[in-house]
N, C-alpha and C positions, 0 to 999 in steps of 0.2 A: 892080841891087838888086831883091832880090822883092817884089809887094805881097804876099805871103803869109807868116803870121806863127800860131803856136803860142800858142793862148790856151784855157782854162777845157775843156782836155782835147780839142780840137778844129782842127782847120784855117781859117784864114777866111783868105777872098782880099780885098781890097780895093779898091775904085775910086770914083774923082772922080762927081759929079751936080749939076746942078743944082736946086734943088727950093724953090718958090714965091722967088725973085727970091734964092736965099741958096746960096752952094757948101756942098757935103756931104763929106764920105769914105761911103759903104756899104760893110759889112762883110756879107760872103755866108759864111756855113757852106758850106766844100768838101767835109768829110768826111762828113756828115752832111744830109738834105732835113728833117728831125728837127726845125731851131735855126730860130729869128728871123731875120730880117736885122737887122742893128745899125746906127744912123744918130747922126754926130757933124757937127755946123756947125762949119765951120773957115773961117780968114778967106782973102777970094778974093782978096788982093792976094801970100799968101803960097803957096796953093793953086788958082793963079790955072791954070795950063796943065794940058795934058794928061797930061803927063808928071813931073809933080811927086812923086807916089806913089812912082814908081819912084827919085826922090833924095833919100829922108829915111830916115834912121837906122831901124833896125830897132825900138830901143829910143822913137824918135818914135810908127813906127807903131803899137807896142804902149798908149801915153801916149792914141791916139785911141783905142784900142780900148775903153781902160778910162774914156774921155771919154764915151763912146756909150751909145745910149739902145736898146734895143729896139725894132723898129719900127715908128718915128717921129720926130719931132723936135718939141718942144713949142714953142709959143713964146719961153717963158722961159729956155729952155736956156741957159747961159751961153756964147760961141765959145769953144773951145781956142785960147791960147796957149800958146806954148814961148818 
């Protein structure tokens, strides 16, 4: 499965981070140096491995995209469940 997914007129690839003690998704603009990066706290028990990205529904990855904050990640962002 791709991490890359067709969103808001644009290509974004996505990959696992970890970032201040909490797991992330980052969403990179491929087609474009132009966009943000987009950052979504998702829970590390369910996005725990390396390879998790590449086995979740297209329509998941989409769900993070529009979970995602521009970026950063605030404190109070609430984690993505599905």
């Amino acid at each position: 499965m791709s991490t890359r997914i067709k969103a808001e007129g644009d290509v974004w690839r996505a990959e696992l981070a970890d970032e201040g003690g909490e797991r992330v998704v980052v969403f990179f603009c491929a087609s474009t140096d132009q966009r943000p990066y987009r950052v979504a706290r998702v829970d590390p028990d369910r996005y725990g491995g390396s390879d998790a990205l590449e086995e979740i529904p297209e329509e998941e990855l989409r769900g993070l995209f529009e979970a995602s904050r521009s970026m950063g990640i605030p404190r109070d962002y609430p984690t993505y469940n599905q």
